[in-house]
C-alpha positions in Angstrom: -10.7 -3.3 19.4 -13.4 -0.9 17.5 -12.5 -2.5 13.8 -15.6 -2.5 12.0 -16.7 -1.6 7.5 -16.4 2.3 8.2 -12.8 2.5 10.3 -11.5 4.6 7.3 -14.8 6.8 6.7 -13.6 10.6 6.8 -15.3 14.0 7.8 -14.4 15.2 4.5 -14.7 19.0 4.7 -12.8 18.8 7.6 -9.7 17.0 6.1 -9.7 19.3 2.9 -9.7 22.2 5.5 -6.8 20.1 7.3 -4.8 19.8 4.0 -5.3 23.2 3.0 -3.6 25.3 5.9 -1.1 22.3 5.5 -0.3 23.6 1.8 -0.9 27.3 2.5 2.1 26.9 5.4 4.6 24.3 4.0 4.6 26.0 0.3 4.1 29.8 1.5 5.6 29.9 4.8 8.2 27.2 4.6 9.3 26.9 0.8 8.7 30.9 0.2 6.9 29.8 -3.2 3.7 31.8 -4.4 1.8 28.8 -6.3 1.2 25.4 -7.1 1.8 23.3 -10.2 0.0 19.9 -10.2 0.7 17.4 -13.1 -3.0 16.4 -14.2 -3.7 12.5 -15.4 -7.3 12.5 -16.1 -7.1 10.0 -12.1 -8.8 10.5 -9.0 -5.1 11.4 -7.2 -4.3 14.3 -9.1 -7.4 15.5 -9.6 -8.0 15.9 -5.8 -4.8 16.9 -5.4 -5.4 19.9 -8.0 -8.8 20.7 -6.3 -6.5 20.9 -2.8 -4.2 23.5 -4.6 -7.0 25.3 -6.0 -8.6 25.8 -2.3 -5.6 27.1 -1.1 -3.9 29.4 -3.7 -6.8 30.1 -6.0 -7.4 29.1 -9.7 -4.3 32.4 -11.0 -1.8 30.6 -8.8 -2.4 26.9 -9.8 -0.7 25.2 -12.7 -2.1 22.5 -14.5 -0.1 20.2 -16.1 -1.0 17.2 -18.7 2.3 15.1 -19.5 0.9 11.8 -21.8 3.3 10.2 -23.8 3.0 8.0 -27.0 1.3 4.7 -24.4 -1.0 6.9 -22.9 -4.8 6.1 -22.6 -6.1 9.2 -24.9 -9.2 9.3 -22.3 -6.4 10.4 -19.8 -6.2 14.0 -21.7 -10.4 14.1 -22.1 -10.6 13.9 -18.2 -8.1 16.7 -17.3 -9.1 19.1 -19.8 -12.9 18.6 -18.1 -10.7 18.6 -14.6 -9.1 22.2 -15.6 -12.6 23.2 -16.9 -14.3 22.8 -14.0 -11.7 25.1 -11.6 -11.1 27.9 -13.5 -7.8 26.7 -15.3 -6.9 27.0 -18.4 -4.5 23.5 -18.6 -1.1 22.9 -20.3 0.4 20.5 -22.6 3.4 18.8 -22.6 4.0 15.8 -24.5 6.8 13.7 -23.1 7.1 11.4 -26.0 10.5 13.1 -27.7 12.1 13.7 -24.8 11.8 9.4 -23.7 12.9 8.9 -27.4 15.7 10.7 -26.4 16.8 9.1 -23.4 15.5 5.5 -25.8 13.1 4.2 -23.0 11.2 2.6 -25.8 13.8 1.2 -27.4 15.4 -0.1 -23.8 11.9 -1.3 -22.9 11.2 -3.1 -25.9 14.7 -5.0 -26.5 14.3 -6.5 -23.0 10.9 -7.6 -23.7 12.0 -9.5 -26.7 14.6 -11.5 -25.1 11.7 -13.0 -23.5 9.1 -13.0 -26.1 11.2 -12.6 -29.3 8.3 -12.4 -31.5 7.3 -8.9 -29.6 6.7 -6.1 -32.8 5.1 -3.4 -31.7 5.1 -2.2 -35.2 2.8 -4.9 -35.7 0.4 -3.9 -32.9 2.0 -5.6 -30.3 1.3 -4.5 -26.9 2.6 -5.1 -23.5 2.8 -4.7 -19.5 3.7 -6.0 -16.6 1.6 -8.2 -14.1 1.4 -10.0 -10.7 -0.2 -13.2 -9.9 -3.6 -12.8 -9.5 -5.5 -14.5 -6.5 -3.6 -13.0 -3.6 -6.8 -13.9 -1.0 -6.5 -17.8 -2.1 -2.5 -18.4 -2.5 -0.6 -15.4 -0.6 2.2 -15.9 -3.6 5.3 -13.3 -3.8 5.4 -10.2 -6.0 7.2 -12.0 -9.1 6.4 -10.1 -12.1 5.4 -11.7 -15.9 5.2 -9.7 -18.7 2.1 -10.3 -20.8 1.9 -9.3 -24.4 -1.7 -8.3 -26.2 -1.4 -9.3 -30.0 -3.3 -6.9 -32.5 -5.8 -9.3 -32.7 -6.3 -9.7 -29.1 -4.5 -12.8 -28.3 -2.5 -12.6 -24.9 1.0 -14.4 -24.1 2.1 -14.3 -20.7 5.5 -15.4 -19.4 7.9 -14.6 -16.3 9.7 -12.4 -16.5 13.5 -13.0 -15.6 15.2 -10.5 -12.7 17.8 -9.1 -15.4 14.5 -8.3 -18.1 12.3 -7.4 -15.2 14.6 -4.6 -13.8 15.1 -3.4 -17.6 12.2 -2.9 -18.1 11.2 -1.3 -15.0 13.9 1.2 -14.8 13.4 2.2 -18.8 9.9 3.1 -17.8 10.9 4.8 -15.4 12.1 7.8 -17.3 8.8 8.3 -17.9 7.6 9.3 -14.4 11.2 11.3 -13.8 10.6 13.1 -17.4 7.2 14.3 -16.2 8.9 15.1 -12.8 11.3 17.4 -14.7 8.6 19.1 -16.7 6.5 20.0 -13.4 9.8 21.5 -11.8 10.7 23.8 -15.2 7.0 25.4 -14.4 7.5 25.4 -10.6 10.7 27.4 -11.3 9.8 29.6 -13.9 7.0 30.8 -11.1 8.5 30.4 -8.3 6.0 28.0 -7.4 5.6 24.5 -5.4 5.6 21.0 -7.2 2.8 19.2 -5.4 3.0 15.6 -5.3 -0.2 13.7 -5.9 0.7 9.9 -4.1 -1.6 8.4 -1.6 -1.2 6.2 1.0 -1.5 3.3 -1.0 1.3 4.2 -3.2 3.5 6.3 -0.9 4.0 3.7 1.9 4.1 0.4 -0.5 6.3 1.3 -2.6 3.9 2.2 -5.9 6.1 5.4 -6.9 9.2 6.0 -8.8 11.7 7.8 -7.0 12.6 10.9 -7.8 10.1 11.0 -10.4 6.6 11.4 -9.2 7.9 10.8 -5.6 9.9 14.0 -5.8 7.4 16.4 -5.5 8.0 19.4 -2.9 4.7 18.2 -0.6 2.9 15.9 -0.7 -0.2 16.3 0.6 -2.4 13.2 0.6 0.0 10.5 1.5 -1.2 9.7 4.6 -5.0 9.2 3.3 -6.1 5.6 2.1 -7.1 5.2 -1.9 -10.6 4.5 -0.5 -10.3 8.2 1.3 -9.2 9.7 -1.8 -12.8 9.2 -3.3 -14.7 10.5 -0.2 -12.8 13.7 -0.7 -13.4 13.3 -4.5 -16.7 13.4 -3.5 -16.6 16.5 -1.4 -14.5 18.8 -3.4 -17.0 18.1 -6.8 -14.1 16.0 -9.1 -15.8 15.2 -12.1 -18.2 11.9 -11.9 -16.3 10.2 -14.7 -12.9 10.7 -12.9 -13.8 9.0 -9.9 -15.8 6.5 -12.1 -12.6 5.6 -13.5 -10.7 2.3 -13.1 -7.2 3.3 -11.6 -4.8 2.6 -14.0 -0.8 2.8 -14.3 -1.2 4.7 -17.8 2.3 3.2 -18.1 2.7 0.7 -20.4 1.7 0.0 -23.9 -1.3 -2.8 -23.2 -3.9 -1.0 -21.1 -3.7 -1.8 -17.3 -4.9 -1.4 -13.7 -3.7 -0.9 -10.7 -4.6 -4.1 -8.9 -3.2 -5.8 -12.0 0.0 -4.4 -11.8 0.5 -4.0 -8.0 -2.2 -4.0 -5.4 -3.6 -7.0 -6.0 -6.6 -7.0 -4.4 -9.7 -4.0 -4.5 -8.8 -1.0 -2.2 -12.2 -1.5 -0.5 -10.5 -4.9 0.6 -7.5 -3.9 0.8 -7.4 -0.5 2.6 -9.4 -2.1 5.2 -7.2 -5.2 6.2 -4.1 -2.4 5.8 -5.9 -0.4 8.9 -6.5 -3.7 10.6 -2.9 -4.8 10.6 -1.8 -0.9 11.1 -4.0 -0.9 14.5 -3.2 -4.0 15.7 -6.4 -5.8 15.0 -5.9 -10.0 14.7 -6.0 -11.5 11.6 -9.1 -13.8 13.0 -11.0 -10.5 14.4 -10.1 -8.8 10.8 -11.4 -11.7 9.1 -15.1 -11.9 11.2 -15.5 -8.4 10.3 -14.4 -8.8 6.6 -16.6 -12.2 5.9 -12.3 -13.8 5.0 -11.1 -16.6 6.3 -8.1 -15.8 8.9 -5.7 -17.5 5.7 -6.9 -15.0 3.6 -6.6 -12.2 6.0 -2.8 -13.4 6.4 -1.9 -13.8 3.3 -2.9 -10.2 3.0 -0.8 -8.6 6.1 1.9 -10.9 4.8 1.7 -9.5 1.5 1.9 -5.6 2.8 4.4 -6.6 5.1 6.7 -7.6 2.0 6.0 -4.6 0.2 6.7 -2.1 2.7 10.1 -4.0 3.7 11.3 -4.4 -0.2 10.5 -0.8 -1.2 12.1 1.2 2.1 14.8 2.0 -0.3 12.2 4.4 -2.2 11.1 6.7 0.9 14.7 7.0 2.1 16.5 10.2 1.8 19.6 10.8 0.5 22.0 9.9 3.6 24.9 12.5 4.6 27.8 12.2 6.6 27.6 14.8 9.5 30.3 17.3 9.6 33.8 16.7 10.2 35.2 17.1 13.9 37.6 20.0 14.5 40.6 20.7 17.3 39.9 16.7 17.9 43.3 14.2 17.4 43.0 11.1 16.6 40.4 8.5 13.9 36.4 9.2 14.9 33.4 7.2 13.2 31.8 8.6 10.6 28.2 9.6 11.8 25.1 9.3 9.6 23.2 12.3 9.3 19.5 12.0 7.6 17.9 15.0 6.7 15.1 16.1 8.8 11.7 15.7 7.8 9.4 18.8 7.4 7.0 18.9 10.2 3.7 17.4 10.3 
């Protein structure tokens, strides 16, 4: 087996060309839409994502679209302004913060919260978010969540977080991502254009997407490519330094937060690797030589993205049909199943 540190390197002009014709034909030829609209975060995702649809329909026919609400890391809006700036687009924004006021996702958020930290004012300054146990290499532990709260002075409580308060919680944030999915398909429709999705690999195939929210984009065109791959085509397609200098980060909750805080676990460097390894077959011993890991370590991590992918298959499965009734036929039939076919790749 050919594992080796650059499995995952890309020839990155060759892939943006790859993606391109991909977008030109699914949104033009297949969907019959004249543009894109992108929702813009001031991350790496979207902003390659936005260069993608710039390539393809041209600067006129791309929408840019920034969505922050009251949580939101004010640097988030900085970066996608210089994003927009930098291809030609002049960006758009839509603060979400009434309409989740509206459907009370703070309010739903934050009464959960307090039945486990009753103290919890964000009036006060109180902050909070959502994280995994850290050390994933050393103990291979499961994906129960704590919440952890960040005190005005900077003091932090953390305490697990209950199944009833943890699925509260997660489901009243969750308007936020199907508020901003709304937004992008008002533009998309008022043009006649294409919602483009902006998930990765990472997030697309473990389960780090909200469904029908920001997985419910028309295309999406870099789910099949590795966080680590994202930055090479970063790279390529000129996405400002300070964007892919950035920390990933959920932009989600109150208390600032990253990714690996909140649900990787581990660096995508380390982890995108040990993901191809177990994708191709490669033994958690051969992994490990290659890695510097012990095999335990290496385990612990195929374990881990075993457990994801199986808990989360709920999120990437269409919505199931029955097939058509049978005609001229007497008598009770089973009811067949049908799952809507995918669009080609």
């Amino acid at each position: 087996m050919n594992f080796h540190p650059d499995a995952l390197k890309l020839d990155p002009a060759q892939e943006t060309d790859r993606i391109v014709r991909f977008l030109q034909q699914t949104v033009r030829q297949t969907f019959k839409r004249h543009g894109a609209v992108v929702g813009i975060s001031g991350g790496v995702d979207s902003a390659v994502v936005f260069a993608l649809a710039v390539r393809a329909f041209g600067s006129q026919r791309v929408v840019a679209i920034m969505m922050p609400d009251q949580d939101s890391d004010p640097i988030s809006e900085t970066l996608a302004r210089e994003l927009a700036a930098q291809f030609g687009v002049e960006p758009l924004l839509e603060n979400i913060t009434p309409a989740l006021k509206g459907f009370e996702c703070y309010r739903r958020r934050d009464d959960a919260i307090r039945r486990v930290v009753p103290d919890y004012d964000p009036a006060r300054g109180d902050r909070a978010k959502l994280v995994l146990p850290p050390g994933l290499l050393e103990s291979g532990t499961l994906n129960v969540y704590s919440v952890t709260v960040v005190r005005a002075d900077g003091r932090q409580e953390t305490r697990p977080l209950p199944p009833r308060e943890f699925l509260e919680i997660v489901a009243a944030s969750n308007f936020k991502q199907r508020t901003r999915m709304s937004t992008l398909y008002y533009h998309a429709e008022a043009r006649n254009f294409a919602v483009i999705g902006t998930a990765n690999k990472n997030e697309h195939a473990l389960g780090f997407f909200v469904k029908h929210g920001d997985g419910g984009a028309d295309v999406q065109p870099i789910a099949h490519l590795f966080k680590t791959q994202i930055y090479q085509l970063a790279a390529f397609l000129n996405v400002p330094e300070a964007i892919r200098r950035r920390t990933p980060t959920t932009d989600t909750y109150s208390a600032p937060q990253d990714q690996q805080e909140f649900f990787f676990r581990l660096p995508f460097a380390t982890l995108d690797l040990l993901w191809h390894a177990m994708e191709t077959g490669v033994p958690a011993a051969e992994a490990a030589r290659v890695m510097g890991l012990t095999e335990a370590q290496v385990q612990h991590v195929y374990d881990d993205i075993a457990r994801k992918q199986r808990t989360t298959e709920y999120l990437r499965t269409p919505a199931l049909m029955l097939s058509p009734p049978p005609t001229g036929r007497a008598g009770p039939v089973a009811a067949e199943l049908r799952v809507p076919a995918a669009l080609p790749s």
